[in-house]
Each structure stands twice: as structure tokens, then as C-alpha cells.
C-alpha positions as CSV (number, residue, x, y, z in Angstrom):
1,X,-5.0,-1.9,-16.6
2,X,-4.1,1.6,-15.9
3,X,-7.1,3.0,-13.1
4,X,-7.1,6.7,-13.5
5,X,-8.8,8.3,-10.4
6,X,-10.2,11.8,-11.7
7,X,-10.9,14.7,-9.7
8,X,-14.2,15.7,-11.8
9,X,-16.3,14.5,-14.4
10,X,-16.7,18.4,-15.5
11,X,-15.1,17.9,-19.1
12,X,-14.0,21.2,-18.6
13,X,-11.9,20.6,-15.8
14,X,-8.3,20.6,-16.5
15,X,-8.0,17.5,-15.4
16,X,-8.7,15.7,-18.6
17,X,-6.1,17.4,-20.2
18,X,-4.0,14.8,-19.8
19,X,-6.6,12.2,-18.9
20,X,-8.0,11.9,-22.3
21,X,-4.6,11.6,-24.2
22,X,-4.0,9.2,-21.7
23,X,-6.8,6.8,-22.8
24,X,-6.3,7.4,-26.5
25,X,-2.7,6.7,-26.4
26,X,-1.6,4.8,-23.2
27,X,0.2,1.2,-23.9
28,X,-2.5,-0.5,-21.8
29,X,-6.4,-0.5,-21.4
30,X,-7.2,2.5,-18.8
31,X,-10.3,2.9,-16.4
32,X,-11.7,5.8,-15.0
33,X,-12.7,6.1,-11.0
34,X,-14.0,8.6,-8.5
35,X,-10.8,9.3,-7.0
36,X,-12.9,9.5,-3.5
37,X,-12.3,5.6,-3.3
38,X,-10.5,4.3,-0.6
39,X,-8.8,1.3,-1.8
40,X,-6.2,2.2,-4.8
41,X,-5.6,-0.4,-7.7
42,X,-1.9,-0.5,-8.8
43,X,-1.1,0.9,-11.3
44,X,-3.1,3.9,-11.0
45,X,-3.0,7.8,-12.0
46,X,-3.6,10.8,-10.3
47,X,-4.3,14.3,-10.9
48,X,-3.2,16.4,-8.5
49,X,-3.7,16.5,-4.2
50,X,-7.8,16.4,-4.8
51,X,-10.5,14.8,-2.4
52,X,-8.8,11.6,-1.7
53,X,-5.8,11.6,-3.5
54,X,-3.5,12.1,-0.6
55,X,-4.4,8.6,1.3
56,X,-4.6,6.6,-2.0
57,X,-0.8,7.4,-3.1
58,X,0.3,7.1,0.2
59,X,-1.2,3.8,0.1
60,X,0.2,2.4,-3.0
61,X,3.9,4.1,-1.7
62,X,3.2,1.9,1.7
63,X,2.8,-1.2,-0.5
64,X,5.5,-0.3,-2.7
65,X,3.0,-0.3,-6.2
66,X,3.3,1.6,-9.0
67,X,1.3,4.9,-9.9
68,X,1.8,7.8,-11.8
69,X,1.3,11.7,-10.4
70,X,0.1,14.4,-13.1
71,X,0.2,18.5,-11.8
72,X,1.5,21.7,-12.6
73,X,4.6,21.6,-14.5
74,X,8.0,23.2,-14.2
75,X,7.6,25.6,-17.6
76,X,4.6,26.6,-19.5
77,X,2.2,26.9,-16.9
78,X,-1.6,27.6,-18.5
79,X,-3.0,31.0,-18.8
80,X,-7.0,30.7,-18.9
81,X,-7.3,33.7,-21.3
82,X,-5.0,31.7,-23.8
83,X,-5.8,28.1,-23.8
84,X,-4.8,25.8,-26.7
85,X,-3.7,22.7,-27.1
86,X,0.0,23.4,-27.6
87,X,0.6,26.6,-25.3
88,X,1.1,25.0,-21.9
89,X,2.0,21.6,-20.1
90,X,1.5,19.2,-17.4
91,X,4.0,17.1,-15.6
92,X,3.7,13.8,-15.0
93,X,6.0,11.7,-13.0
94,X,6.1,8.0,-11.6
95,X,6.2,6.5,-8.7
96,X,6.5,10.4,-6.6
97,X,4.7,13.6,-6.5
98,X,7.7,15.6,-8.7
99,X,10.1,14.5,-11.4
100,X,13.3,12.4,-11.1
101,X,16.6,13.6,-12.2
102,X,17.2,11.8,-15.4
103,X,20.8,12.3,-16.9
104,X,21.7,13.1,-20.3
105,X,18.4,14.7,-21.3
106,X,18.9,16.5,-24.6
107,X,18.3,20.4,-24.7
108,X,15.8,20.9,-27.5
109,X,12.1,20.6,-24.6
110,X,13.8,23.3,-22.3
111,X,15.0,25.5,-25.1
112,X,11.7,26.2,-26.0
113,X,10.8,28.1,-23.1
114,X,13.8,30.5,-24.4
115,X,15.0,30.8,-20.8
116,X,18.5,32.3,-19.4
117,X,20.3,30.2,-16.6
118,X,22.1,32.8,-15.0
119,X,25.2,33.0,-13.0
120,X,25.3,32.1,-8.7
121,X,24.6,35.1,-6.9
122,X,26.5,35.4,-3.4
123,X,25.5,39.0,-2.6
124,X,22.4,38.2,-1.3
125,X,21.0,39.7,2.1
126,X,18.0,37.7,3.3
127,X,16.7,33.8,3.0
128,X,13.5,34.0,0.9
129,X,11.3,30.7,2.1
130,X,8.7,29.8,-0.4
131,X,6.1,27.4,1.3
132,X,4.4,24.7,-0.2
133,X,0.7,24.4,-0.7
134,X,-1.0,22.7,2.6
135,X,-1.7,19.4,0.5
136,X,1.8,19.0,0.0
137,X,2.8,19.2,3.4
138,X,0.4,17.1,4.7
139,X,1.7,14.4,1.9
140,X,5.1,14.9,3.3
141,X,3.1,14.8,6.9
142,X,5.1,18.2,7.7
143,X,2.2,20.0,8.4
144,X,4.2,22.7,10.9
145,X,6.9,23.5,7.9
146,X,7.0,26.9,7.9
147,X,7.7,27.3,11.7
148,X,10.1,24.5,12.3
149,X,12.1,25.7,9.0
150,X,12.2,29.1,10.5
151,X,13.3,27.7,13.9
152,X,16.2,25.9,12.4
153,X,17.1,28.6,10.4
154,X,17.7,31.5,12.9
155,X,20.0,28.2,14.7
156,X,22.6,28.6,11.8
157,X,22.0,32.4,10.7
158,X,21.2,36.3,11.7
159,X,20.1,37.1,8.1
160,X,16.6,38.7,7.4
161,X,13.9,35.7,6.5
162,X,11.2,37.1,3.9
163,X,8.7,34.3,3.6
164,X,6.6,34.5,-0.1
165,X,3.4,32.4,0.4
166,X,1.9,30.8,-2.8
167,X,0.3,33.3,-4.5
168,X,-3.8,32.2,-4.4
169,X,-6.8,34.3,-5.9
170,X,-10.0,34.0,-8.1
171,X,-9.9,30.3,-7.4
172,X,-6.6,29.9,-8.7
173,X,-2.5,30.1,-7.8
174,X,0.5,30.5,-9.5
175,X,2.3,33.5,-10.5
176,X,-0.1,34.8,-12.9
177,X,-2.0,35.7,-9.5
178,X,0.8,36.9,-7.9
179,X,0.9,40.6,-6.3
180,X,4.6,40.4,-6.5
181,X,7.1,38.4,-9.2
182,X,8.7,35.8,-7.7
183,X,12.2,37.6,-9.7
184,X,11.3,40.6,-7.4
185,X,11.4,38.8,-4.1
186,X,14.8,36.5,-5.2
187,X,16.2,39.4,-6.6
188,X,18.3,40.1,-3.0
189,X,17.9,36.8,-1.7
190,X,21.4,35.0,-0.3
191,X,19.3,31.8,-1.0
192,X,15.7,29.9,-1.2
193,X,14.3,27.9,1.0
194,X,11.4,25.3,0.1
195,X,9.7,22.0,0.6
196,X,8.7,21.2,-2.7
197,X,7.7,24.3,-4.5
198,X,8.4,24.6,-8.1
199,X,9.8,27.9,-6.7
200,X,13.0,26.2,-6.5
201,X,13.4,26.1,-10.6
202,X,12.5,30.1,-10.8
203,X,15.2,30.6,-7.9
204,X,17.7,28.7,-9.6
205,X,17.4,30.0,-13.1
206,X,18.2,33.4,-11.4
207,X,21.4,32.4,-10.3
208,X,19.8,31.8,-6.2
209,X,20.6,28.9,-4.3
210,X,18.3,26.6,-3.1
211,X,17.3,24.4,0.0
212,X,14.8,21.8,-0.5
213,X,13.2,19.1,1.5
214,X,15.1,15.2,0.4
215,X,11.5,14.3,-1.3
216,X,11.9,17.6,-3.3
217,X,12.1,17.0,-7.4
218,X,15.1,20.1,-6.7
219,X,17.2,17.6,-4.2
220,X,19.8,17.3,-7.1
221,X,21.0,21.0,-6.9
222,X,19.6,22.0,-3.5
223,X,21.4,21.5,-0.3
224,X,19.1,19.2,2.1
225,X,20.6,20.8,5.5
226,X,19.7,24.0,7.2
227,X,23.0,23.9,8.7
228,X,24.9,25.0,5.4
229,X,22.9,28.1,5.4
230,X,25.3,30.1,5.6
231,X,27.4,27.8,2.5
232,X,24.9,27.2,0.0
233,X,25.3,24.2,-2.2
234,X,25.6,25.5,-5.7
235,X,25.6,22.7,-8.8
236,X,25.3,24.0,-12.7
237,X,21.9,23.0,-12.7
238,X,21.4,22.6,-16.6
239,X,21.1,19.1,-17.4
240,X,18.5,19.1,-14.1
241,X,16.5,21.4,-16.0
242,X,16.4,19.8,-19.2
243,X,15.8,17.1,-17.3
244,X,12.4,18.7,-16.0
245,X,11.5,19.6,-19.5
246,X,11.5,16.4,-20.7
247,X,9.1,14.9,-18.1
248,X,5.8,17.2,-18.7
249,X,3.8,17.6,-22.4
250,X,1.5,19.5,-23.3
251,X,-2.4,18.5,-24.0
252,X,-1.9,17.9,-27.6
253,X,1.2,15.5,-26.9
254,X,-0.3,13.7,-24.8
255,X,-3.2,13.2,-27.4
256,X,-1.0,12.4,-30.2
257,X,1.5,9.9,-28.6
258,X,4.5,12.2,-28.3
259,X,4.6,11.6,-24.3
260,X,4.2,8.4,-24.4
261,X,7.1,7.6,-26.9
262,X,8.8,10.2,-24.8
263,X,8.2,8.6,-21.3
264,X,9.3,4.8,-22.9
265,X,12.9,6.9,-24.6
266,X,13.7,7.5,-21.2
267,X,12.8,3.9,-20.1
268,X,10.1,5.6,-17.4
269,X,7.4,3.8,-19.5
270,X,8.0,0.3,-19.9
């Protein structure tokens, strides 16, 4: 039995996006909480750092149980003035907040985003740090992030440090609120420095290396130390990304079953 905790009982809340499919077409029976419970069942699914989430998953990773973690995905974010069924996606991953790097991923998902991988950059001049949101740090229980990363960093360097906060208005975030492109702000970056922030996928497809905490979904091609500041990791980072690409649908695939026969291909699913 698969207990989905949901955020809202609003059926317009994005939330049952994925939660619907996931009834229709999960290989178990499913259940729908209040995810302000305080006692998770194994496995369970989430949607999201909402009301109580936070506690439950840490929980269940205490005990060493199984859940699954839905949020915002790496490509095709939503746009409210355009919704349909097949225009955006959600990610969802198992066992951790972000996706794992699974090998060998074919290239077809992240070719539809018709998105160029460019070249390293190493003329750089300042270190753009892109926070996470405040529910993430407190999950990582790094709730003093940005000062202690800017600490260590003046340790190891004399560069400029632009920080880029997650761009929030009208009772939403992502770059479709932003005042300023993320491309603008890593356009002179020497590299980017995050916790978790999905930031680290828009910094590497423009050629900007990236420094991420060791719970981060971009620990394959970051560099983990503040130390290498000044000697930036930097891996060919395609098969990461379609890597990414293969572990978020959208709405209508995970209505029709294509996630699911995805997510058991890759053996995530058993």
C-alpha cells in the first residue's frame, strides 16, 4: 500500500498532478492522508516540503523506509498561463529529495527540451551562489547556509561573490518570476555555488561550474569542497542530464502509465 500524504484537497492544487496518475496507474493499492500526520507509513509519497512533510521524510530516512519525493523538475517547469497535460513535468525520485545519477540513460527525454550543452567557461570573474529555498535547508538542517558558504569561501578566494536569491512573487518562484535570468547572472561567473538548487543544471548547461552540497542531485558533476574554488571540478555532464530527464513526466504520463513503465525500465520501480 502506497500512503500518499497530499498537501491540499483543492483539486486544483498542483499537487494532484501527479497524485491522480499515481492512483490510476501505480503497481499497488494507494491511500491518501493529510500530510499534517505525524507518524509516516512506509512506503509513502510526498509532494513537495509542505506542512509536515519535512519531519515525516526525515522520519522514514531515520528508519531507513522507503518513500518517494515529487517537486519541481529539472526541464519543463509549468507556466500558469499555459497549462496542459503534456507541456510541463514533475520530478519524482525515491528514497531522497532530488534525482539519482542513473547511467546509460538514452537521449530521446532531454532532447526534447531542444537544449545546447555548452563548452566550460574559465574566464569567469565572480562565484555566483544560488541559495536554496528555506525548506530545503532546514531538511538538510543547514539553516545558516548562506553565511557559512560565504565564510568558507573568502578562506580559499578574493573573487567578487554575487548571491542570486530564488526568485519569489505573486505566490509563486522560479524563473518565470525572476527580475533577472538566471543566464544573465552566470553569464561572468568563474563558477556556481549551491545547496541543492536546480540552479546547478542552468549553470552547467552554460558551460559554468558547479559546487553543490554531497545531498545535492548535481554531486555527480559538482565539486563538494570549497577548497577547489579556485580549481573547479568540470565533468561532461551529458549523460547526468539525460539522466535527469528520465526521472520527471509530465501529468498526462503519469496518467497513462508511461512513468511508471519508465521508473520499473530503470529498476527504480520494482
Amino acid at each position: 500500500m502506497l500512503t500518499i500524504y497530499a498537501p491540499s484537497d483543492n483539486p486544483k492544487s498542483k499537487c494532484w498532478e501527479v497524485f491522480n496518475g499515481i492512483q490510476k496507474t501505480w503497481p499497488t493499492e494507494t491511500e491518501i492522508k493529510n500530510n499534517l500526520e505525524t507518524d509516516a507509513k512506509s512506503p509513502a509519497m510526498f509532494w513537495g516540503f509542505i506542512n509536515n512533510n519535512i519531519n515525516l521524510v526525515h522520519q522514514l530516512e531515520q528508519q531507513q523506509l522507503d518513500y518517494w519525493y515529487t517537486d519541481t523538475p529539472y526541464f519543463g517547469r509549468f507556466d500558469n498561463t499555459n497549462l496542459k497535460d503534456d507541456n510541463h513535468y514533475w520530478r519524482i525520485c525515491k528514497n531522497q529529495i532530488h534525482a539519482r545519477y542513473w547511467r546509460d540513460c538514452p537521449s530521446d527525454r532531454f532532447n526534447k527540451f531542444n537544449l545546447t550543452i555548452k563548452t566550460r567557461k574559465n574566464n569567469g570573474k565572480y562565484i555566483l551562489i544560488c541559495p536554496s529555498s528555506l525548506g530545503i535547508h532546514t531538511y538538510l538542517k543547514k539553516s545558516n547556509w548562506l553565511n557559512d558558504t560565504v565564510k568558507e569561501i573568502k578562506k580559499y578566494t578574493d573573487r567578487p561573490i554575487k548571491i542570486r536569491q530564488k526568485p519569489r512573487k505573486a505566490g509563486t518562484s522560479g524563473p518565470a518570476v525572476a527580475d533577472v535570468p538566471i543566464e544573465q547572472d552566470l553569464q561572468n561567473a568563474w563558477a556556481c555555488v549551491t545547496s541543492c538548487s536546480i540552479s546547478a543544471v542552468e549553470a552547467t548547461l552554460q558551460g559554468v561550474p558547479v559546487f553543490s552540497d554531497p545531498k545535492s542531485f548535481a554531486w555527480p558533476i559538482a565539486s563538494i569542497s570549497l577548497a577547489e574554488i579556485e580549481d573547479p571540478l568540470y565533468i561532461d555532464p551529458t549523460q547526468w542530464l539525460y539522466s535527469l530527464a528520465y526521472q520527471q513526466f509530465t501529468p498526462e504520463e503519469f496518467k497513462n502509465g508511461a512513468a511508471v513503465k519508465t521508473l520499473k525500465d530503470l529498476n527504480i520501480l520494482q
